[in-house]
N, C-alpha and C positions, 0 to 999 in steps of 0.2 A: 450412524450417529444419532445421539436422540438429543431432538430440541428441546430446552427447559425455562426459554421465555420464548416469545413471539412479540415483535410488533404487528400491526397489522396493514394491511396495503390501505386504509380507508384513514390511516394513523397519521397525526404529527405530533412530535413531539421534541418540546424545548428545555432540553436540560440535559444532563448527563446520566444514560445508566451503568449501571457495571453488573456483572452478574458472573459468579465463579465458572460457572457452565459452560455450556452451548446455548445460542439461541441466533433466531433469524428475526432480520428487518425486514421486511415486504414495503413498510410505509419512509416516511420522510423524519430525520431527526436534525434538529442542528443543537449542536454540542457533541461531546465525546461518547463514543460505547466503548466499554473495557472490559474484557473477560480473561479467563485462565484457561479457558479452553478456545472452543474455536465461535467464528462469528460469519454469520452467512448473509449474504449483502443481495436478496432478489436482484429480478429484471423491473421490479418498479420501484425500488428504494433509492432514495436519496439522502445521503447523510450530507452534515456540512459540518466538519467539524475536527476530529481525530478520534482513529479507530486503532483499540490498542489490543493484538489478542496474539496467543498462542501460534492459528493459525485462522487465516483470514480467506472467505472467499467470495468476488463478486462480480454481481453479474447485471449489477444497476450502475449508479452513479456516486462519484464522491468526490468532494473538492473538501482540500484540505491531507491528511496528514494520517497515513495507514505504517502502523510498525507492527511488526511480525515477529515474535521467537522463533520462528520454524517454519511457516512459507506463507505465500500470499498465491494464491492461484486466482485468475484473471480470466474471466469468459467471454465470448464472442459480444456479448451486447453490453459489456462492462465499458463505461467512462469514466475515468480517474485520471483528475486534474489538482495537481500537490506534491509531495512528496512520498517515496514510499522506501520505508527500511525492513529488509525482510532477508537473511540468507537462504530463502529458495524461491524462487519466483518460475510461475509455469500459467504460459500467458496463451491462450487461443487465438487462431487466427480473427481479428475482425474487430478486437480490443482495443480500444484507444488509451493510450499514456500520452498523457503531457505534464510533464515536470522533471523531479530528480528523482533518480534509481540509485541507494548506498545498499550494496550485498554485502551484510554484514550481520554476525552476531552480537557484536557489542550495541550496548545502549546510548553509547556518545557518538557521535557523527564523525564520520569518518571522511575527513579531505584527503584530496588526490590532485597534488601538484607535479606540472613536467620539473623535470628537474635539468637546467643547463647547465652544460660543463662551461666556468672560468673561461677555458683556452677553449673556444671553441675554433679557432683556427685551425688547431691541428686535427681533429676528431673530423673536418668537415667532408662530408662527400663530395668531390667535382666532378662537375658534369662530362662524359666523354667526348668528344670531336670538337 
């Protein structure tokens, strides 16, 4: 894969970039990054914000809001606290997630409600003895 921007680990920055490419964050951003291709999240990057690409993958920190066309892959020293929409997600042992997981292609969110039957009298399981 070839990088076509860089932040750098010594970096903050506040605002939004986008970039059609690829490129990697080493440093700290709060606001959005948004590419067409893919976006590479270091071991010392901290976004805070929403990261919107192709494909996503990180191995720093992120709070806030990862959407994915095609996967998000998740490394051992990655923390991601938010939301993450992504229909392929491949996560290493040692990864922290805390928040919601929607596997999903579309771009609107996708609820997942139990559904009760009416009569639930009759459908019930009893317990045997």
């Amino acid at each position: 894969m070839t990088i076509h921007s860089y932040v750098g680990s010594k970096t903050t920055i506040k605002g939004n970039l986008e970039c059609s490419k690829n490129f990697l964050v080493e440093g700290a951003v709060e606001g959005s990054l948004n590419s067409d291709g893919t976006i590479v999240l270091g071991k010392d990057a901290v976004v805070r914000g929403e990261v919107r690409a192709r494909e996503v993958a990180v191995s720093g920190i992120v709070v806030g809001t990862i959407i994915c066309s095609d996967r998000l892959e998740v490394f051992a020293s990655a923390k991601i606290i938010g939301t993450i929409q992504a229909p392929g997600l491949k996560m290493e042992p040692g990864a922290q997630i805390n928040g919601r997981i929607v596997m999903s292609r579309s771009s609107e969110e996708v609820e997942l409600t139990a559904q009760i039957p009416e009569d639930s009298s009759s459908s019930a399981v009893k317990p045997h003895g």
